[in-house]
Every structure is written in structure tokens, then in C-alpha cells.
VEXLOLO-967969 format. One record per residue: x, z, y of N, C-alpha, C in turn. Coordinates in steps of 0.02 Angstrom, whole numbers, plus 50000, padded with zeros to 5 digits. Atoms other than C-alpha are relative to their C-alpha. Example, Ala and Ser with C-alpha at 12.3 -4.5 7.8 and 13.67 -1.06 7.14 Angstrom:
! residues 2
500455000049941506155039049775500455000050060 499584999749941506845035749947499615003750055 
END
This chain:
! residues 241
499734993550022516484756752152500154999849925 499814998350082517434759951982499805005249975 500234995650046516704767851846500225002049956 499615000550084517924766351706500854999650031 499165001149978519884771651712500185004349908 499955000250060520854769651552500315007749972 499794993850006521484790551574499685002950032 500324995249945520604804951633500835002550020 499224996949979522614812851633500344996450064 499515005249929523104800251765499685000850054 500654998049935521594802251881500295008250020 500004992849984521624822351878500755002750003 499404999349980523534823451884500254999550058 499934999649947523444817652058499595004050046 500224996749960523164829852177499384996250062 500165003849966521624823352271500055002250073 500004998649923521594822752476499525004150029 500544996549971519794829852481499755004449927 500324996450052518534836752350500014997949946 500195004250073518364833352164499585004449961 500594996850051517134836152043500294997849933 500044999650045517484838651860499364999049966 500525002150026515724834151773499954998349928 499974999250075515164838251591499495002149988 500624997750011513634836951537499985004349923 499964996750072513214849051386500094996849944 499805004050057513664846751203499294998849970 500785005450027512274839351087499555006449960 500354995650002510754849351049499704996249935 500265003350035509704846550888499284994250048 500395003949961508344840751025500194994350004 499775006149984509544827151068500084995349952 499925003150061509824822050918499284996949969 500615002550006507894820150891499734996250054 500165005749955507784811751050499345003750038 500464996949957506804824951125500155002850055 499884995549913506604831051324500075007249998 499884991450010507234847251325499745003450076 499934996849933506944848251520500225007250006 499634993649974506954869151581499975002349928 499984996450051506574872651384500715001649965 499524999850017508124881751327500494999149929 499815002750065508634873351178500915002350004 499324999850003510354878451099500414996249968 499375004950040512024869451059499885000849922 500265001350061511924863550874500865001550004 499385000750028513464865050771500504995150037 499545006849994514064848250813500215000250089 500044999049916513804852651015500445005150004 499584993550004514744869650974500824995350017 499445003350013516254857750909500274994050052 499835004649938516234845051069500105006250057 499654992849938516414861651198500705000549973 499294996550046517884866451076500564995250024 499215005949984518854848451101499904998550071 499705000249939518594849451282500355005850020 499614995149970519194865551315500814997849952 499515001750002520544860851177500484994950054 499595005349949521104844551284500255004950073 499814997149916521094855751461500675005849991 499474994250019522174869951371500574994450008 499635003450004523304854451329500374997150081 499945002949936523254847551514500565007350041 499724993849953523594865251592500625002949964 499144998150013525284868951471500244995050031 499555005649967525814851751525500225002650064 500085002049924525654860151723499564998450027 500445001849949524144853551784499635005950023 500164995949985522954863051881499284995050007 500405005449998521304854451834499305004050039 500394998149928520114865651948499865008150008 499914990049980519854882352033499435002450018 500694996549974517874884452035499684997649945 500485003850059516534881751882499525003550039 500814999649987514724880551911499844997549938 500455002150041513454879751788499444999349998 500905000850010511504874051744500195009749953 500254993550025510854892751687499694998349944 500225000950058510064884151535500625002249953 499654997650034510834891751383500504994849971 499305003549994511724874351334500434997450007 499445001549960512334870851478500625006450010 499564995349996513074888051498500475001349959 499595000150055513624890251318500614995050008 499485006849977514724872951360500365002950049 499624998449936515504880151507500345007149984 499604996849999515894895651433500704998449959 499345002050071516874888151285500584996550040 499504999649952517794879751405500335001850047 499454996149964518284890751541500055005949964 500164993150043518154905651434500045006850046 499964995549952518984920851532500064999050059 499705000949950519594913851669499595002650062 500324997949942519394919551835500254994850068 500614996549998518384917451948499295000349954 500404999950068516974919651819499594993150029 500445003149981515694904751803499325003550059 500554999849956514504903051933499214997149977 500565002850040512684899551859499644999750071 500555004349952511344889851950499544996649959 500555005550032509544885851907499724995950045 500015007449991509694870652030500124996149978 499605005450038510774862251913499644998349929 500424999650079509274864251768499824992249998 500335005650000508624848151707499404999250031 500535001749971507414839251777499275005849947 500714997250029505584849751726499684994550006 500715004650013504394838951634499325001649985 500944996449998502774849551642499994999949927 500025000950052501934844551496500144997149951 499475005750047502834831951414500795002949965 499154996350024504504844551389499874999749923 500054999950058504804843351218499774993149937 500395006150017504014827251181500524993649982 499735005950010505004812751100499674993650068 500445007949966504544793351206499744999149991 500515002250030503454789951074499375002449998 500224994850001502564805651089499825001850049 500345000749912502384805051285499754994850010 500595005549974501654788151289499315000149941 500784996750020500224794851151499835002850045 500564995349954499794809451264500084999050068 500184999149926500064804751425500274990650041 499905009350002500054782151431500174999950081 499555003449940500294782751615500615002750024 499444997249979501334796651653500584997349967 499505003850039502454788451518500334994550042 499865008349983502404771251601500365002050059 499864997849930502914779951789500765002849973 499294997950023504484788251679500484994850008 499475006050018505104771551606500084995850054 499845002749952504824762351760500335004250048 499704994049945505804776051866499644998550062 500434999449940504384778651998500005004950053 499714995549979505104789352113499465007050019 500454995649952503464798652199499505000049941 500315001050061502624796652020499625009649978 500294994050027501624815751991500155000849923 499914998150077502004824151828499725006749993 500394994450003500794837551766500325007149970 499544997149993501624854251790500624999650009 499295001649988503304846951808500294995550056 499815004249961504274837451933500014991350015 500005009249993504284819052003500624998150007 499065002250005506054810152000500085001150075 499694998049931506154811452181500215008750025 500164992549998505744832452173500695000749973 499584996450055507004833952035500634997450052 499275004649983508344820852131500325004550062 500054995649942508184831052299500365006749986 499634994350002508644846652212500625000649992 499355000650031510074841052130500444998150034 499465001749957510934832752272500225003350055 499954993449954510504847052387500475005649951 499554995450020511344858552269500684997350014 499335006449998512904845152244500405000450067 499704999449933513074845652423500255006050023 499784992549988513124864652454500635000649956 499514999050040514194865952326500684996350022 499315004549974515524852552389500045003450071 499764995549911515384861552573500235005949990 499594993950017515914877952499500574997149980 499534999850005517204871152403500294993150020 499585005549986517914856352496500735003950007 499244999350021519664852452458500135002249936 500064997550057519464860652301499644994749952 500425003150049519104855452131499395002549951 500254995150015517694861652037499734995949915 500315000350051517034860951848499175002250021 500794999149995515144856651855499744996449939 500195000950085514394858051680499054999050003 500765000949965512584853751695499564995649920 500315002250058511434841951595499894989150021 500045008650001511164819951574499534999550074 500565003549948509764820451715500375000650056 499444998449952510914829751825500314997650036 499465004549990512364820551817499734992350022 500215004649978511324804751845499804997750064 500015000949928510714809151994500645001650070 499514997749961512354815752063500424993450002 499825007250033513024797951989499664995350072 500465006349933511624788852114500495000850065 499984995949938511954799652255500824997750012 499155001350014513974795352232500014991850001 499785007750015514064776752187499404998950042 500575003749935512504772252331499614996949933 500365001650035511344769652156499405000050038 500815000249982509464766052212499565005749931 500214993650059508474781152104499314994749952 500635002650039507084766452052500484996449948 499745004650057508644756551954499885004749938 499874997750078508734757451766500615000249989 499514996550017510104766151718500504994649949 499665002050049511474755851645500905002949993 499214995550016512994769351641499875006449956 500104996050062513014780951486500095007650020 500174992749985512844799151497500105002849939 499714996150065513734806651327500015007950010 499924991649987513744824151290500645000649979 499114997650003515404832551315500614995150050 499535005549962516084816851419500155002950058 499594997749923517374818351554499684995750044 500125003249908516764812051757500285003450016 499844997749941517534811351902499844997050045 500205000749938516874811452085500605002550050 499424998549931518264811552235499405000950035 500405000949926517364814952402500905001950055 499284998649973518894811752535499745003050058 499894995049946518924819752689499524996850052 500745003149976517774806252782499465000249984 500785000950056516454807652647499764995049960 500125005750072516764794052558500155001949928 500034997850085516414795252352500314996449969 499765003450043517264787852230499855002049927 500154999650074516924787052044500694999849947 499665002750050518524784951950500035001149930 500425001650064517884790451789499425002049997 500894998050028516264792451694500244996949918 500275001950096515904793451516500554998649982 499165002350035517854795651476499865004449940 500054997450057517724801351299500734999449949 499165000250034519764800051235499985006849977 499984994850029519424818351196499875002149942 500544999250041518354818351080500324994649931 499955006350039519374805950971500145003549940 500194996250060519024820150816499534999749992 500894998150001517124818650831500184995049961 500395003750036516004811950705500034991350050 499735006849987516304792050729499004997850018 500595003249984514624783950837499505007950012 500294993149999513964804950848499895000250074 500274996249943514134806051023499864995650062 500195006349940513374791351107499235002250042 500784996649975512004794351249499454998549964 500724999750065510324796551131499514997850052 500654999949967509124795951279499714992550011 500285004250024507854781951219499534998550076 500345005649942507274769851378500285002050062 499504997749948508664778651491499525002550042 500454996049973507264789251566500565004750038 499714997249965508324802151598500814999250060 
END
């Protein structure tokens, strides 16, 4: 399965046969930037996260004078910056965003907030069960990667059975998209993550009419070619999330 196509404009210009997913994980948070788990804590867009919403909705304005019709449903994570991201880009449009706290990040109990360095001080194994992606791994107050993976692909799914045939903007967060990523390309949830997860980056997921997925982009970032230079590369330290 392809992961990499040298246009998002060439992909989303063709009308697909079945479903598509638009996919955008939020812009960059000072958390992210410190390299901290934000899980359900609602941390907000930073300046620089403000200004990556801005050049995607710029680019889509650009797409849709050209003619295109790049989708006719948004969903969002209910965290404030995933939502904030989703409004800047669809702004008025109707039908209004749809919010969903299935689409929240993974919950890390007590560890939310916690740099890597900072979860393997206070909690040496739960740490070690992170970095090794242990699927059935307990996390105190918070979810296990399988809990969190379950929700996310159960939402994913509802969501593509309402709107099959349709395209939809799904603005969400890095853990999210990762697992919707597995669940799509036949990923195993114990691999280590070696596909990038940028904030503000364009994905796309086909699902055709049999139910087969396709990937033809991920982590297309041609938008963004005003950002701060090396600013908006995935931060998350041991690809945990």
C-alpha cells in the first residue's frame, strides 16, 4: 500500500468510487512543542498551530475556486485543538462540524501531561509497556493501546457507514490518526511506528465499494510551504503515540 503521492491536488481532484477520508491532525500546541502527552487534557493551539489551520484552510479555499469539491461532512475530536483546527478550516460552512469525544486522544491516566523522560521516572514500567507498544498493557486511570485503538476504529467505521460514498474532513489528533492509519494499511498495533504524523498534514484514506483501503497520501505537507522551516515535523519522542 502507498503512502506517499507527490500531490494531494491530483489525488482529491478525482472523484473517488467509494468513501474518502480527509485527515488532519491538529495544529501544534505549546505541549507539543515540549514534547508533552496532552491525551483528554485540553491544551490550546499556540500561535504557530493558529497559523498551520490558517494555510490549510488557505490551500482548500484555493482548491474550491479552482472547482473542486473537497468534502461534504467534517467531524471533529471535541478537544479544544482539535476543534479550534477544524473550525479555522471549515469555518461557516454548512453542515456545521460534527464533534465527537471518540475521536479524543488516547487517555493516559496519570502520565497525561508528562514528557518520556518524566513517565519513565514515575512510572519505569508503565513507560516500558508504552515504548514497547503492548497492546493489553494497563495504564493507571487511563487507557491501554488496545482500549484506545478499539474506540477509534469503531468510531472510523460508523462514521464511514453513514457517510459512504461521501467525503468527509476528520480533524482529530497524532494517536488517532495512527490508529485509523493501522486499521487502513493492515498495520499490526504492536509495530513501531515508522510513518510521521505532522500537525496540520494532509491524509488520505479511499475505502472502495468492496472495502478495500487505500492510503494515497499521508503526511503531505506542500501546504505548509510558508511555515517556519523544520517547525512542523512529528515531535512525539519514541513514536509512542
Amino acid at each position: 500500500m502507498s503512502t506517499h503521492a507527490s500531490n494531494f491536488r491530483t489525488v482529491v481532484s478525482k472523484k473517488p468510487k467509494g468513501t474518502r477520508f480527509i485527515l488532519v491532525r491538529h495544529g501544534e500546541t505549546d505541549w507539543n512543542k515540549e514534547k508533552r502527552f496532552q491525551g483528554h487534557t485540553d491544551i490550546a493551539l499556540n500561535t504557530h498551530g493558529v497559523l498551520q489551520a490558517q494555510l490549510v484552510r488557505r490551500y482548500f479555499d484555493l482548491l474550491e475556486a479552482a472547482g473542486m469539491q473537497l468534502y461534504e461532512y467534517c467531524v471533529s475530536s471535541d478537544l479544544g485543538r482539535a476543534h479550534t483546527t477544524a473550525k479555522t478550516i471549515h469555518g461557516d460552512k454548512t453542515p456545521a462540524i460534527v464533534l465527537s469525544n471518540s475521536l479524543r486522544e488516547r487517555n493516559y491516566g496519570h502520565l497525561s501531561g508528562l514528557t518520556g523522560d518524566e513517565m519513565r521516572e514515575k512510572s519505569p514500567e508503565e513507560f516500558a509497556s508504552l515504548r514497547n507498544r503492548v497492546p493489553d498493557a494497563p495504564l493507571l486511570g487511563g487507557e491501554s493501546l488496545e482500549q484506545f485503538y478499539q474506540r477509534v476504529v469503531s468510531a472510523f467505521q460508523q462514521i464511514a457507514t453513514e457517510q459512504q460514498g461521501r467525503t468527509t474532513l476528520l480533524v482529530a489528533h497524532g494517536g488517532v490518526l495512527d490508529c485509523i492509519y493501522r486499521y487502513c494499511a493492515g498495520e499490526p498495533l504492536e509495530k513501531q511506528r515508522d510513518w510521521q504524523l505532522p500537525n496540520c498534514a494532509l491524509n488520505v484514506i479511499n475505502i472502495e465499494p468492496s472495502g478495500d483501503k487505500s492510503v494515497p497520501v499521508w503526511a503531505w505537507l506542500g501546504h505548509l510551504n510558508n511555515d517556519k522551516p523544520g517547525q512542523n515535523m512529528d515531535e512525539v519522542d519514541g513514536r509512542i503515540a
